[in-house]
PAZAPA-4460 file (N, C-alpha, C; in steps of 0.05 Angstrom, whole numbers, plus 32768, in hexadecimal, padded with zeros to 4 digits):
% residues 158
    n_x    n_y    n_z   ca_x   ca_y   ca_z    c_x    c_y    c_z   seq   type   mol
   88C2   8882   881B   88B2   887E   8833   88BF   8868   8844     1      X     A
   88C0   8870   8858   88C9   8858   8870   88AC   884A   887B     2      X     A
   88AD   8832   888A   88A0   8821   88A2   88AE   881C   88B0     3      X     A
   88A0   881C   88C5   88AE   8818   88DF   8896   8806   88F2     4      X     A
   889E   87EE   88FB   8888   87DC   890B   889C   87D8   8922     5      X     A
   888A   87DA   8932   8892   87D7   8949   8881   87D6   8967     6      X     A
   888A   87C9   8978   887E   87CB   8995   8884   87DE   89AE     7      X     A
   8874   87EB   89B5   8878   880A   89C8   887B   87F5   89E2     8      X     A
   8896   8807   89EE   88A1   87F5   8A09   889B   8805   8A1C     9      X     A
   8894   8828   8A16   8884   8839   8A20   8873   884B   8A1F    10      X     A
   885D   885B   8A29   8852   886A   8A23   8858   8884   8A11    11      X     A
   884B   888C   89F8   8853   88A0   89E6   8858   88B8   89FF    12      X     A
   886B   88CC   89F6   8874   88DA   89FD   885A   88F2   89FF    13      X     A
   8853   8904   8A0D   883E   8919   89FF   884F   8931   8A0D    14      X     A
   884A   8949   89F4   8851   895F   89F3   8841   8975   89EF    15      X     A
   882F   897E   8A0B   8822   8991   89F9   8821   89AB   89F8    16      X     A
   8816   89BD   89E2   881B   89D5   89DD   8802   89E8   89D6    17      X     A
   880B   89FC   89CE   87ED   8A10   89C6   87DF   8A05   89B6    18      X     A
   87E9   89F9   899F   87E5   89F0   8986   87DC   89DA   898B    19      X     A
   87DB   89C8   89A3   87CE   89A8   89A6   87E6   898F   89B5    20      X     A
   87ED   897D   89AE   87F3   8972   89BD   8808   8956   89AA    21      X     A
   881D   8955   89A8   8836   8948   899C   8833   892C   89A0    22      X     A
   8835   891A   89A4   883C   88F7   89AF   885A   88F6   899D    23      X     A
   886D   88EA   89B3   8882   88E5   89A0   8885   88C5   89B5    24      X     A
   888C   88B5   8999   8891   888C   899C   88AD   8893   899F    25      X     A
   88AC   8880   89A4   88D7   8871   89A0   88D0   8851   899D    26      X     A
   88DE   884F   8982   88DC   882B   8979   88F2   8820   897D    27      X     A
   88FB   880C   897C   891D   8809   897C   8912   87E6   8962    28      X     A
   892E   87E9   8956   892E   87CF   8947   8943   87C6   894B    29      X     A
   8942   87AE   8954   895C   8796   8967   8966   8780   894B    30      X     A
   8983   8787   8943   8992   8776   893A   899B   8764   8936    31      X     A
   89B2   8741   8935   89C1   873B   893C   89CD   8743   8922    32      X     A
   89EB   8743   8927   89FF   8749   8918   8A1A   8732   891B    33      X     A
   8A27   8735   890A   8A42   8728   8914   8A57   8732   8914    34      X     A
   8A69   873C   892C   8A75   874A   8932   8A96   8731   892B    35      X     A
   8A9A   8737   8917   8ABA   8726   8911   8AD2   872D   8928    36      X     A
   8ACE   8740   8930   8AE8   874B   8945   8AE4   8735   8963    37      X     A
   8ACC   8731   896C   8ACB   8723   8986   8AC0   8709   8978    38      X     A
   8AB8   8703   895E   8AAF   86ED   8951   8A92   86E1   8960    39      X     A
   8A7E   86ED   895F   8A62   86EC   8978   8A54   86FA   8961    40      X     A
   8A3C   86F0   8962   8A2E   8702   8965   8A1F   8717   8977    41      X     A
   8A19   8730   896A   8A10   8744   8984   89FF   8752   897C    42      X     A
   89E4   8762   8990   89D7   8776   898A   89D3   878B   8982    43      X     A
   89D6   8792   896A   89CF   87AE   8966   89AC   87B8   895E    44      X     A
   89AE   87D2   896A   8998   87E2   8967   8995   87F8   895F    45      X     A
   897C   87FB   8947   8972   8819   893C   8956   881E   894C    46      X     A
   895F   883A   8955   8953   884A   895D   893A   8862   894F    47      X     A
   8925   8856   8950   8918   886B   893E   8907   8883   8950    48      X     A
   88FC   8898   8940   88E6   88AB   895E   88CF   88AC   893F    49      X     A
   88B8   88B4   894B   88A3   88BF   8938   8894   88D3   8947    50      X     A
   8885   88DC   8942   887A   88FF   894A   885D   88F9   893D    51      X     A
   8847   88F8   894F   882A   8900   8942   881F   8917   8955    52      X     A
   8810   892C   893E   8804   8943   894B   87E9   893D   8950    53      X     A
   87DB   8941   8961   87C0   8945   8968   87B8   896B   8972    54      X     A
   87AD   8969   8962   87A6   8991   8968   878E   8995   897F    55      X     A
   878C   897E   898E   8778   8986   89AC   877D   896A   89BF    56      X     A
   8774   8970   89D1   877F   895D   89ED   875B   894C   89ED    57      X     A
   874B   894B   89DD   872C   8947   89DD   872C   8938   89C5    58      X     A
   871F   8928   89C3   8715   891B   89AE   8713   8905   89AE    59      X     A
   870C   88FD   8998   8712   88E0   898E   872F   88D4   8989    60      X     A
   873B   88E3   896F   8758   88DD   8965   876E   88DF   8984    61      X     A
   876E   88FE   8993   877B   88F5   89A5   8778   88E2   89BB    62      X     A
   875D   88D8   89BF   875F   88BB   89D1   876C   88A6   89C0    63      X     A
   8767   88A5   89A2   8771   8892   8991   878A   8891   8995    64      X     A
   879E   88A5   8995   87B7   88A8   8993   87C5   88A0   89B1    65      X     A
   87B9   88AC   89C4   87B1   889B   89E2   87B6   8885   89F0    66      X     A
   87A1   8871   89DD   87A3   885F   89E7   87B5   884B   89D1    67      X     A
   87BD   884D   89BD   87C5   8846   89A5   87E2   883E   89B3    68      X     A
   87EB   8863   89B8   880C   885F   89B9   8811   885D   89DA    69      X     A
   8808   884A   89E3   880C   883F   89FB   881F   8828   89FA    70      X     A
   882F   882A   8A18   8843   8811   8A15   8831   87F8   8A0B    71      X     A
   883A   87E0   89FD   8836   87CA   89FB   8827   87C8   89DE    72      X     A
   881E   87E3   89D7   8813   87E3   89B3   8829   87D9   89A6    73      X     A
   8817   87D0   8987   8827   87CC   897A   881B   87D5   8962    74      X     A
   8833   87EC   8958   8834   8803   893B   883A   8800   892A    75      X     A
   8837   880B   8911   883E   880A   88FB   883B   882A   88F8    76      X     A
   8858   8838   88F9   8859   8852   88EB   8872   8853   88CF    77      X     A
   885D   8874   88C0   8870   886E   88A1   886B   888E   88AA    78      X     A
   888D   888F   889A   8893   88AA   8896   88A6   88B0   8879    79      X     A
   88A7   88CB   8875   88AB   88D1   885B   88CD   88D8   885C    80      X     A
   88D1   88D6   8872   88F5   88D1   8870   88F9   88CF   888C    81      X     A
   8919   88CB   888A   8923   88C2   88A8   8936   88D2   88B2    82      X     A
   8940   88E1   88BE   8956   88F2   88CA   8962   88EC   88E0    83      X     A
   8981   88E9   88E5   898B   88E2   88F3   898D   88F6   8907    84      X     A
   898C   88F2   891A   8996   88FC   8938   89A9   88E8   8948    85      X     A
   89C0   88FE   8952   89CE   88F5   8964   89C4   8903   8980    86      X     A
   89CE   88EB   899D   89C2   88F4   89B3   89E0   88E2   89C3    87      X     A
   89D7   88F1   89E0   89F0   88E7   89F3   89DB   88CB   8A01    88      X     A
   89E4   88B5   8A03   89DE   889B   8A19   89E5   88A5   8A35    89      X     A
   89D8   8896   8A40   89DB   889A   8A65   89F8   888D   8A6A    90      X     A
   8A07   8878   8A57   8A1E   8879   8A5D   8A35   8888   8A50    91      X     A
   8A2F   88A2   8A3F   8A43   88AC   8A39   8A42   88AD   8A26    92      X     A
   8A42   889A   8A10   8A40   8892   89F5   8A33   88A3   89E8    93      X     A
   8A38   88A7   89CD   8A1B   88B5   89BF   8A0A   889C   89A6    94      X     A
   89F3   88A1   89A3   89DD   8890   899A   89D8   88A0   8984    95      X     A
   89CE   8898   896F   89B8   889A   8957   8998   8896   8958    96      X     A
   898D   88A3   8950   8978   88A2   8952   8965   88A7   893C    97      X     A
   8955   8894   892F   894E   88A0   890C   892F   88A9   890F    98      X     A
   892A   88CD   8907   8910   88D6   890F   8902   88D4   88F4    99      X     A
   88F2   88C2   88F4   88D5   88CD   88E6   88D3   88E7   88D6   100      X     A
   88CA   88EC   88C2   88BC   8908   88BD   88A4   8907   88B1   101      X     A
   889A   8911   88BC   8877   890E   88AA   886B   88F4   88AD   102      X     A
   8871   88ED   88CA   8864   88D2   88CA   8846   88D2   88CD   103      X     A
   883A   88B9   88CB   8826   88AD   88C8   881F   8896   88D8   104      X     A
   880C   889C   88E2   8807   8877   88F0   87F9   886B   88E4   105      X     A
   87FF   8854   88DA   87F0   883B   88C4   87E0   8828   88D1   106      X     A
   87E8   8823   88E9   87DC   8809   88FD   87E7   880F   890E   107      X     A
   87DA   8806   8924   87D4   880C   8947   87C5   87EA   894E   108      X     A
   87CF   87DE   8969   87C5   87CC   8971   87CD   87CB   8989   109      X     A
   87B8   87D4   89A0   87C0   87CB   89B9   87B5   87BF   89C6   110      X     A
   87C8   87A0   89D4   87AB   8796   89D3   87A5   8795   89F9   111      X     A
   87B0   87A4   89FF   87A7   87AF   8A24   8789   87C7   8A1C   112      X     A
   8788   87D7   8A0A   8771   87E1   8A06   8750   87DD   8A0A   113      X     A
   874C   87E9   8A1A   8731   87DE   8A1B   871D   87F5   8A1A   114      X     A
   8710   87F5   8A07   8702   8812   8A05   86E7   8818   8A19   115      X     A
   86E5   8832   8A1B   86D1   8835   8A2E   86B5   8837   8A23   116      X     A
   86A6   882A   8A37   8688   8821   8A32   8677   8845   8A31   117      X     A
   866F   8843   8A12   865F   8862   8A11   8642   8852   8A1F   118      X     A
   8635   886D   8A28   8619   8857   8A27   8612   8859   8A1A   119      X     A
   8600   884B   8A13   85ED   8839   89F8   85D5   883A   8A00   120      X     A
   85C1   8840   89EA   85A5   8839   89E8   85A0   8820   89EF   121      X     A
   8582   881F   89F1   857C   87FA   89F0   8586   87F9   89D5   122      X     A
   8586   87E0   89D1   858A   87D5   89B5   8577   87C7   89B6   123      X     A
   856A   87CD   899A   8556   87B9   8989   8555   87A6   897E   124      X     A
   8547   878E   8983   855A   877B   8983   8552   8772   895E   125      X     A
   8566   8764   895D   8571   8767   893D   8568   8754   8934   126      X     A
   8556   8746   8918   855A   872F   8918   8568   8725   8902   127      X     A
   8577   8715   8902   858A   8702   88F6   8584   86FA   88D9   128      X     A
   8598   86FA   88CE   8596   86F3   88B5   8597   86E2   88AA   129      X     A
   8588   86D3   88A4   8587   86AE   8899   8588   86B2   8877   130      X     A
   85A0   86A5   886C   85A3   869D   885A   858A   868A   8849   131      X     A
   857B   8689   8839   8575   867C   882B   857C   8667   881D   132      X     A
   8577   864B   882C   8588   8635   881A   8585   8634   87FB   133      X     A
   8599   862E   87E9   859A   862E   87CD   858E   8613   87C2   134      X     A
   8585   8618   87B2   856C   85F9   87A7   8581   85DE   8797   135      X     A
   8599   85F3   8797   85BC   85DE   8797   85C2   85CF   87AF   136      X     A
   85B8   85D3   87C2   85C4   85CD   87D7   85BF   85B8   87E4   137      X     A
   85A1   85B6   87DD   858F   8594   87E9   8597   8580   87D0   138      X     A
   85A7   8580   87B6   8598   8579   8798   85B2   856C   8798   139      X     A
   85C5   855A   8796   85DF   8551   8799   85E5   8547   877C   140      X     A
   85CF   8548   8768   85D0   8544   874F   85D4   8562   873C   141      X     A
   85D6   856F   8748   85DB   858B   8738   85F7   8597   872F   142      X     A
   8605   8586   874E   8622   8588   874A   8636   8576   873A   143      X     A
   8650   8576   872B   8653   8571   8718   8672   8565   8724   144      X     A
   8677   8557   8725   8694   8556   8730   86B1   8554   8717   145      X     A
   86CA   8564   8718   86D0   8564   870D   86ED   8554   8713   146      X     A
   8700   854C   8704   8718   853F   870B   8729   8552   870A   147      X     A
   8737   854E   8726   874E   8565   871D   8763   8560   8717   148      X     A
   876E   8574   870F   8783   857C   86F8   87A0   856D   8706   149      X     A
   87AB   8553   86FC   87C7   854D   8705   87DA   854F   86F4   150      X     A
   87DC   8559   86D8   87F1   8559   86D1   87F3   8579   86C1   151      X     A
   8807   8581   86DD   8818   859C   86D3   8829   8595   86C9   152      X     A
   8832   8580   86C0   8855   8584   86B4   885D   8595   8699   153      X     A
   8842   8592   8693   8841   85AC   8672   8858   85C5   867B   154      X     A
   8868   85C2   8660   8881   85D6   8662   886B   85F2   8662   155      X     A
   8880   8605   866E   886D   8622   8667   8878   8630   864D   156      X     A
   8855   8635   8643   8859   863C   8627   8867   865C   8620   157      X     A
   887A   865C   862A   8887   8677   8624   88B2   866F   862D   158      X     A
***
C-alpha cells in the first residue's frame, strides 16, 4: 500500500460518464537532491495522479468529493499500487507520472470550505450538564501525597 499527502494546487479534474462521474488529483512531491556534476543542490519532482469514482452527480459523497478535492485541500490518498506513466511536457521533454490504483481517500481538509446552511428546526433549548462535585474535592485531607520517584539509575533487569 502506498500514501500519498499532499496539497491540491488545483481543482480535481471531473470526468463524467453514463456510469457517474470520475475526479482525477495531481499531487506533486518536491525534492532537494545533490546534483555532484554542477555541485548545487536542485529540485526534483514526483508526480503522482489518483482517480475516485462517484456513480451520480447528486448526493452527499459527490458534494464531499466536491468540495474536498478543491484547489487549496489538503489529502491523504492510499492506493494499492503505483504505475508508471510516461507523458510529453509543454517543453518537449517527457515526464513520469506515478498513478494510483485502487485508491482511497483517508483525509480531506479544506479549509476555504464552508458548508451550506440546511434549514433547521427551532432548536430546543438544551440544558447543560453540571458535573457533580466529588465529596474529594472540598476534603484536602483525603488526598495523600506521594514522593516521586528520583532514582532511575537501577541497571535494567534483563
Amino acid at each position: 500500500m502506498h500514501v500519498i499527502t499532499g496539497k491540491l494546487r488545483e481543482n480535481a479534474k471531473q470526468f463524467p460518464s453514463d456510469n457517474g462521474v470520475t475526479f482525477n488529483v495531481r499531487l506533486s512531491e518536491k525534492v532537494k537532491v545533490w546534483d555532484k556534476d554542477q555541485g548545487v543542490e536542485v529540485d526534483q519532482w514526483t508526480n503522482y495522479s489518483a482517480s475516485f469514482f462517484c456513480k451520480t452527480e447528486q448526493g452527499k459523497y459527490f458534494q464531499f468529493l466536491q468540495s474536498i478535492l478543491s484547489e487549496g485541500s489538503l489529502i491523504v490518498v492510499s492506493g494499492e499500487a503505483l504505475h508508471a506513466v510516461t507523458f510529453q511536457k509543454n517543453d518537449g521533454s517527457t515526464g513520469v507520472e506515478l498513478r494510483l490504483t485502487r485508491c482511497r481517500l483517508m483525509n480531506g481538509l479544506n479549509p476555504n470550505y464552508q458548508p451550506q446552511q440546511a434549514q433547521q428546526a427551532p432548536q430546543q433549548q438544551q440544558q447543560q450538564y453540571q458535573p457533580k462535585p466529588s465529596p474529594m474535592a472540598n476534603n484536602p485531607q483525603n488526598y495523600t501525597q506521594q514522593a516521586p520517584v528520583d532514582d532511575w539509575s537501577d541497571d535494567i533487569p534483563f
